[in-house]
C-alpha positions in Angstrom: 16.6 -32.0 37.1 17.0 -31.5 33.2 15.7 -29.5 30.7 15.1 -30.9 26.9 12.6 -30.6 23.9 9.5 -33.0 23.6 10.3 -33.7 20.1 7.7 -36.9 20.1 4.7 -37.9 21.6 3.2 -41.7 21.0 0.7 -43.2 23.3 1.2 -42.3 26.7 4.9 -41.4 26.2 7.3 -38.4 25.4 10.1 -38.4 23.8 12.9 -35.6 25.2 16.1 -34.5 23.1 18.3 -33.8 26.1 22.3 -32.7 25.1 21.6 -35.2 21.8 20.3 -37.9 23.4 16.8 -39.3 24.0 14.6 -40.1 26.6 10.9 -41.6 27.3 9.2 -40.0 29.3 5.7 -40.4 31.3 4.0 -37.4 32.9 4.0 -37.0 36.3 0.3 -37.2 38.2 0.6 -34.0 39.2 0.4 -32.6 35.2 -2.2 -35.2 34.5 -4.5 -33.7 37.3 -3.7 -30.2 36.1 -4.8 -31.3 32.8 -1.7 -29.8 31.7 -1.5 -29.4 28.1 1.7 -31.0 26.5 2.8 -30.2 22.8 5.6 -31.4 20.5 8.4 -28.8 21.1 7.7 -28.0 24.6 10.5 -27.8 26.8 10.3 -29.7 29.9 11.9 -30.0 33.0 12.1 -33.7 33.4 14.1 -36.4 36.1 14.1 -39.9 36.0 12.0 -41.0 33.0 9.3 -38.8 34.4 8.2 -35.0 33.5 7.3 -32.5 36.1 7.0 -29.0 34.5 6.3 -28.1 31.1 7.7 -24.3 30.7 6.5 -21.4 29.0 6.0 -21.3 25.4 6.9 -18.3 23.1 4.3 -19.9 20.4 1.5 -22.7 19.6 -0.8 -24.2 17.4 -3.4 -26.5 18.5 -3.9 -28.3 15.5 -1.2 -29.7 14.6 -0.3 -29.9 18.0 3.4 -28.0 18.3 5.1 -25.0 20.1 7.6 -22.8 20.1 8.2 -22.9 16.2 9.7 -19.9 13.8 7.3 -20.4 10.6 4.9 -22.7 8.8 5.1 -24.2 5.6 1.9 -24.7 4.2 2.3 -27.5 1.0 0.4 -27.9 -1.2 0.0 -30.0 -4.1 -0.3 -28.4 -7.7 -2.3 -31.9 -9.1 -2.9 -35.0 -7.5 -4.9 -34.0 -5.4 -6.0 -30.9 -7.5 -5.5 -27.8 -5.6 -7.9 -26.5 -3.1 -7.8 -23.0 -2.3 -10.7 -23.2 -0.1 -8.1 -25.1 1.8 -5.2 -22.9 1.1 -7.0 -20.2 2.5 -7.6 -22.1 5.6 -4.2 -22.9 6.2 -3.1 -19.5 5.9 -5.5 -17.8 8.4 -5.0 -20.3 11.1 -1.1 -19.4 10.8 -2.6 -15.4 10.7 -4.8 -16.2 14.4 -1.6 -17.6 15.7 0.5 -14.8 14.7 3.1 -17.6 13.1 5.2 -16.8 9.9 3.9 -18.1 7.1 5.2 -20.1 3.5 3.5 -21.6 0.7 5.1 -24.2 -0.8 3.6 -25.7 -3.9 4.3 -29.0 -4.6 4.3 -31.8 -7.4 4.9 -29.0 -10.1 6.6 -31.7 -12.3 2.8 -33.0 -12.7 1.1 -29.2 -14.0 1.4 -28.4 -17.8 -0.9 -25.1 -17.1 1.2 -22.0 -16.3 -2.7 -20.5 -15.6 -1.9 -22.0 -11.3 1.2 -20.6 -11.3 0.0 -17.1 -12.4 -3.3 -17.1 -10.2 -1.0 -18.4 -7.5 1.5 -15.1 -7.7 -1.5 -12.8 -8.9 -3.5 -13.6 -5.2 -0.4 -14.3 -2.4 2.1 -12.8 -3.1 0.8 -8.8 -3.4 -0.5 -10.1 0.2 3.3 -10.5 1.3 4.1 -14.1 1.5 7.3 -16.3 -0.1 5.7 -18.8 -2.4 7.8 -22.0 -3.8 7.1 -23.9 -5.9 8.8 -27.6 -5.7 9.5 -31.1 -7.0 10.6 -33.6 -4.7 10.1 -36.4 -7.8 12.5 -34.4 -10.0 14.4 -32.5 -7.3 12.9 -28.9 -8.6 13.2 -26.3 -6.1 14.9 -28.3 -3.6 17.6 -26.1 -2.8 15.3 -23.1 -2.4 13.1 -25.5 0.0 16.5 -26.1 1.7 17.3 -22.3 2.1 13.7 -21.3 3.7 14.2 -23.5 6.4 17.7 -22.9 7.0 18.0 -21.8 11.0 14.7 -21.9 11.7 12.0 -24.8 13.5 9.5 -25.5 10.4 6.1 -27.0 10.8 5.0 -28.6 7.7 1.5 -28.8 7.2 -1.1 -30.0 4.5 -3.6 -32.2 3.4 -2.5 -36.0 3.0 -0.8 -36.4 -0.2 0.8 -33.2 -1.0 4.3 -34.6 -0.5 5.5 -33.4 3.1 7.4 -36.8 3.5 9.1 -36.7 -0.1 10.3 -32.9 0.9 11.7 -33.8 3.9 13.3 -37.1 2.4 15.0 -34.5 -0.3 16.6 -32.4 2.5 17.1 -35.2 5.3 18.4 -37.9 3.5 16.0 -39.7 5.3 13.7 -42.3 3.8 10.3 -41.8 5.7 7.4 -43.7 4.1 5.2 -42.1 1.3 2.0 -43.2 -0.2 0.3 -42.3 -4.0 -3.0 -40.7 -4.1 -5.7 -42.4 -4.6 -7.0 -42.5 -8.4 -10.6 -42.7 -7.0 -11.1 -40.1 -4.1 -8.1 -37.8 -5.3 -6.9 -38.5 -1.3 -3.6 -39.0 0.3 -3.2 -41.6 2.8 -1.7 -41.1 6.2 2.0 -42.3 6.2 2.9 -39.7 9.5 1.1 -40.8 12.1 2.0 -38.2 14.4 3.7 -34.7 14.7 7.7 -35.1 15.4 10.5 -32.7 15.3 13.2 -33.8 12.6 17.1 -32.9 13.0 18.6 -31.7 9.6 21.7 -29.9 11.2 22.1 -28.2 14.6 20.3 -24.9 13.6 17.5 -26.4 11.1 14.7 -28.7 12.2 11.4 -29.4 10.8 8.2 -31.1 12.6 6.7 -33.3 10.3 3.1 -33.9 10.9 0.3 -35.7 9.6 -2.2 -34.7 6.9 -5.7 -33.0 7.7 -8.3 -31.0 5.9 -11.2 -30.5 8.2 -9.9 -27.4 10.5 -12.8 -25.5 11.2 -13.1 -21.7 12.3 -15.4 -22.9 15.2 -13.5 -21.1 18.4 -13.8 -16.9 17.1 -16.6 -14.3 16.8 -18.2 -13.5 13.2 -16.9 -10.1 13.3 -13.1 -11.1 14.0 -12.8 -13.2 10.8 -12.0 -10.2 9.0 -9.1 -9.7 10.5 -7.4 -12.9 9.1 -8.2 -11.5 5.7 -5.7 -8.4 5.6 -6.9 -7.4 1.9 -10.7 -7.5 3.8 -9.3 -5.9 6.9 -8.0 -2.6 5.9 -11.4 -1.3 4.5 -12.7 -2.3 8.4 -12.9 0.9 9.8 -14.7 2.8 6.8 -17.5 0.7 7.0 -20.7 2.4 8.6 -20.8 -0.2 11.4 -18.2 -1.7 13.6 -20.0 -4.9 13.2 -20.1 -5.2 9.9 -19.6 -8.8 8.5 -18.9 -7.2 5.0 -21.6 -9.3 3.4 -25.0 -7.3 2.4 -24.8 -4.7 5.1 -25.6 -0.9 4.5 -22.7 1.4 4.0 -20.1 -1.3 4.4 -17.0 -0.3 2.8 -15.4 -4.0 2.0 -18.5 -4.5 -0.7 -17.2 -1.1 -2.2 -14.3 -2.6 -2.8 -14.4 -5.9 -3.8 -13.2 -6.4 -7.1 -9.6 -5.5 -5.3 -10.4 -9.1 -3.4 -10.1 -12.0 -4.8 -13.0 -14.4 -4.9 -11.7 -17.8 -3.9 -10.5 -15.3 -0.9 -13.9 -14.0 -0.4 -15.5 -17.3 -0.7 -13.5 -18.8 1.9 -13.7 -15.6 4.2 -17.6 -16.3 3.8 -17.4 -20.0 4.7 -15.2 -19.1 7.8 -18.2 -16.3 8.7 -20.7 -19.1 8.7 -18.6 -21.2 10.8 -18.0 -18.5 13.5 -21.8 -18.0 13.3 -22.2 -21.5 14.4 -19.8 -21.4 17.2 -21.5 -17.8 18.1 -25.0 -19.4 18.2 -24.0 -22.7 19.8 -22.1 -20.0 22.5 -25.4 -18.1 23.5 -27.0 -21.3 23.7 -25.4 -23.4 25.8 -23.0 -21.5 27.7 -19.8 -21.6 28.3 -19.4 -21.2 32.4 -17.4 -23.9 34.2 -16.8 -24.0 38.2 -12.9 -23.5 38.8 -11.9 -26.8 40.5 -9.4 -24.7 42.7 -10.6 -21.8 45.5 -8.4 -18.9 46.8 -8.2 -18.2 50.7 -6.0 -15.7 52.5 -4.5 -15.8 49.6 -3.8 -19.2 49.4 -5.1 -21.7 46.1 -6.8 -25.1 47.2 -8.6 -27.7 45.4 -12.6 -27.3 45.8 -14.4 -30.3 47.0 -16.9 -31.8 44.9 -20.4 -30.9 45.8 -21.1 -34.7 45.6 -18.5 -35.2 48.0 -19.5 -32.5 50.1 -23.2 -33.3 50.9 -21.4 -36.9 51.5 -19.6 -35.1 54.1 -22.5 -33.2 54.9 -24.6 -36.7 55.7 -21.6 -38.6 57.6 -21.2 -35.3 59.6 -25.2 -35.6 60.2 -25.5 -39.5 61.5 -22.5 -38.5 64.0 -24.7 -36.1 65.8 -27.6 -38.1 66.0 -25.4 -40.9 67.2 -24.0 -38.6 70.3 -27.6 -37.6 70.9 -28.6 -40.9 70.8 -25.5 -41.9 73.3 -26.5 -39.8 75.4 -30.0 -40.3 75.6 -29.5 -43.7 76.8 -26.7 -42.9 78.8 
């Protein structure tokens, strides 16, 4: 048995780095059953083109879909398409729920004649403690600094379609992975990565490249937890009057007091995430959320439950074999 990386997953199919080499994979039944989750840059125990045990992860994001990762880049593009700090701001709080590293990487500088970005850029994240970069990968601006950030470290790059994640990486790979323009008419990328994959640049210094997205939505936490992806929100928490407060138009609450010290794209979007939360929250009290386990515990012991379905089946066979024996005997 072997241990390697999933560093590709295409179809029904992984793909393990194992001592340099690769290997496709299939899952074994058993992990189907389990509905085990898999993830690019899992480790796996694996043994004969087939994959048995996927082992613990020190990290993960569900979208994109990777583990066990030291930081996310987060690119954006400085025009085409404009940027969106609406979407900024969602990028960066998902990396803040997982509890990953983050860096903002602004792209396609070459194409910005307004120094205005730059400085509203610098004025908002960086007081809030994270690197900012800003890049070319058309006239190699930046590059090096790019190169340095993810020097030793697993990267995911993530980003809307079109902000340039393949030309970055082609800049530090040498690779030649397939770009796309924008569009002139919908200001939208096009696809050109598929899927997520883990790419080599030296021994210590990979990146997982993955494919653009924009509609992430804060549907999966509580109202009242979204301040805490808002750190500039979050420290004026416990001054508020209420411990619920949603910092919007409640009574005493301390984050209203202050808000000219928060910025107001960041307000905006901590407003839109509140609205989703309230929707998962409503949608929650509504319909539930129980499941039956699928397994029982006896005498300490973990066994698969038998359907319902399967057990008033039982229930009937076991039924017509005691009216049989009563009617064998009866005519016996």
């Amino acid at each position: 048995m072997s241990i390697g990386q999933i560093y590709k997953i295409h179809s029904d199919f992984y793909y393990v780095n194992y001592d340099g080499k690769s290997y496709e994979c299939k899952l074994r039944e058993v992990l189907k059953k389990t509905k085990q989750s898999v993830y690019v840059g899992d480790f796996a125990e694996f043994e004969n083109g087939a994959i048995s045990k996927i082992l613990d992860r020190t990290n993960y994001i569900p979208r994109p879909s990777v583990s066990n990762v030291d930081q996310i880049i987060i690119i954006s593009a400085v025009k085409e398409p404009e940027l969106s700090f609406s979407q900024l701001n969602r990028y960066i709080s998902f990396a803040k729920y997982y509890d990953i590293s983050a860096v903002l990487c602004f792209n396609k500088n070459d194409l910005s004649f307004d120094d205005k970005i730059i400085e509203k850029v610098f004025s908002i994240y960086e007081p809030l403690g994270y690197d900012i970069l800003f890049t070319s990968a058309l006239e190699k601006l930046g590059i090096e600094e790019f190169r340095e950030v993810l020097q030793g470290k697993t990267s995911v790059l993530c980003g809307s379609s079109g902000v340039g994640k393949s030309s970055l990486i082609n800049s530090v790979s040498g690779l030649n992975l397939r770009t796309k323009e924008v569009s002139d008419k919908t200001q939208r990328g096009t696809h050109t990565t598929r899927h997520c994959e883990i790419i080599t640049i030296d021994n210590n210094t990979r990146i997982v490249d993955t494919p653009g997205f924009s509609n992430l939505k804060f549907d999966f936490i509580l109202p009242h937890d979204v301040d805490k992806l808002f750190p500039e929100i979050n420290k004026y928490r416990k001054e508020c009057k209420f411990q619920d407060c949603l910092h919007i138009n409640e009574h005493g609450c301390a984050v209203k007091e202050h808000i000219d010290e928060v910025d107001e794209t960041r307000y905006k979007s901590y407003l839109e995430f509140v609205a989703e939360a309230k929707e998962y929250k409503e949608k929650v009290k509504n319909q539930g959320t129980k499941t039956e386990s699928a397994h029982k515990k006896y005498n300490n012991e973990t066994a698969v439950k038998i359907s319902s379905r399967k057990r008033q089946s039982a229930r009937n066979t076991q039924k017509q074999r005691i009216y049989k024996d009563l009617e064998d005997e009866r005519i016996d």
